[in-house]
C-alpha positions, -999 to +999 in steps of 0.1 A: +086-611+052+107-580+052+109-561+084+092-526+095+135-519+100+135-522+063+113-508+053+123-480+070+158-476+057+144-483+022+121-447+024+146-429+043+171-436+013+144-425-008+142-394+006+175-389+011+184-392-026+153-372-031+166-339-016+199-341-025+189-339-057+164-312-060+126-314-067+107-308-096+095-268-095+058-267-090+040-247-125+012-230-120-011-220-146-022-181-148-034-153-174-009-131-188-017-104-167-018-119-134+020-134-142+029-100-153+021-088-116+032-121-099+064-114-113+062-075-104+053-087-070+088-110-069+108-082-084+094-058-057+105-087-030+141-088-043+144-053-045+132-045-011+157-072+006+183-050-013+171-018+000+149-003-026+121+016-012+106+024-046+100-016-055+082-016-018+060+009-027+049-004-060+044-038-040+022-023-020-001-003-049-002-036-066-014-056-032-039-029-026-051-036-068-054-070-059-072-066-030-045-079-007-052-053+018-033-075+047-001-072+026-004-039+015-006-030+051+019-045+059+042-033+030+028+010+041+040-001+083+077-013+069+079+012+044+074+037+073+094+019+099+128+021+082+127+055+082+142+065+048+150+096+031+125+127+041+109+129+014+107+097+008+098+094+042+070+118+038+056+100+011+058+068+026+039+081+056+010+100+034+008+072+013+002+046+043-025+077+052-041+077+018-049+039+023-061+040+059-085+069+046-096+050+018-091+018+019-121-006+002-120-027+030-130-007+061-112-029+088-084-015+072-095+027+079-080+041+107-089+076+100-070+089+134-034+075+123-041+086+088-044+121+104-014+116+122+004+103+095-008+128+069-001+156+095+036+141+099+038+140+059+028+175+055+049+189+083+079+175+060+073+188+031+070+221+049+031+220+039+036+228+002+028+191-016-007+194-027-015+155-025+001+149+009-027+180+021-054+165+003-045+131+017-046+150+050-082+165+038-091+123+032-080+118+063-099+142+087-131+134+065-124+096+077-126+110+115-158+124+102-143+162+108-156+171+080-146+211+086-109+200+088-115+183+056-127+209+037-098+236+048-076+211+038-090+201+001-093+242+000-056+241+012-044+218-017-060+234-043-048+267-036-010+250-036+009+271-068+015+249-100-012+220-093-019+205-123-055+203-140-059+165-137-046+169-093-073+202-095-104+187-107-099+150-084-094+180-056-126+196-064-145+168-060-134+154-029-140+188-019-176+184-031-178+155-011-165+166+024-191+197+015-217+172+011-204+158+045-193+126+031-164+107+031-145+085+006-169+053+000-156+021+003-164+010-037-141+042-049-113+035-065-080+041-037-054+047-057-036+086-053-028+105-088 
């Protein structure tokens, strides 16, 4: 009878050999469009360990497209925390805004630090980027300050050069904080 001793050895060897010799990759199956952003996704990862704040920021649109709302969180906090260029900076920080004021998921609105933010974004750009103020109009309808809201969708329109498609998404949130409402949770999140 061989012994548990044996035994033993004989599946540690196994294992040994194993791992020093690699394991077979695991192939999963998808659609062509969801490898395309899987792949997106991977590139954004690699490019972000190497310091690109653009591949960050297109990880996180594509997270909040797929409903990963965790991640894209996630992605808006360390895209602010590292601090990068100002205007990058600012658009990090409206951007993070934009999401907490619109988010489909509502656990994810925070309406007061996407005033904050949207505030800090605007302050940067010396007030004179029409989607950081209307992201700061999102944001104060969020809080339910709906006043705020409008002089701030007013604000953005008014900004010199917007173009027709920014001017006419402008005119109806404006409609909306009018109306007293706020962005609702099955609209579509994503900033022109």
């Amino acid at each position: 009878m061989i012994s548990a001793r044996v035994i033993a050895l004989f599946v540690a060897l196994i294992t040994a050999t194993t791992a020093a010799h690699g394991s077979v990759p695991i192939v999963v199956e998808t659609g062509a469009g969801r490898r395309a952003v899987m792949k997106l996704c991977s590139d954004a990862s690699d490019q972000l360990k190497n310091g690109d704040v653009a591949s960050a920021k297109l990880r996180a649109s594509i997270n909040v497209r797929l409903g990963k709302y965790a991640e894209a969180s996630k992605e808006f906090n360390y895209l602010v925390s590292i601090h990068p260029r100002r205007v990058t900076f600012a658009r990090a920080l409206s951007e993070r805004a934009w999401f907490h004021s619109t988010c489909q998921n509502s656990s994810f609105r925070n309406g007061q630090q996407a005033v904050k933010d949207a505030k800090a974004a605007c302050s940067i750009m010396v007030w004179k980027d029409e989607h950081m103020i209307d992201t700061l109009a999102a944001a104060y309808a969020e809080t339910g300050d709906f006043d705020s809201a409008i002089r701030y969708a007013e604000q953005a329109l008014a900004v010199k050069g917007i173009s027709p498609e920014s001017a006419k998404a402008f005119r109806e949130h404006l409609m909306w904080f009018q109306q007293r409402r706020r962005f609702p949770a099955s609209n579509k999140t994503e900033k022109i």
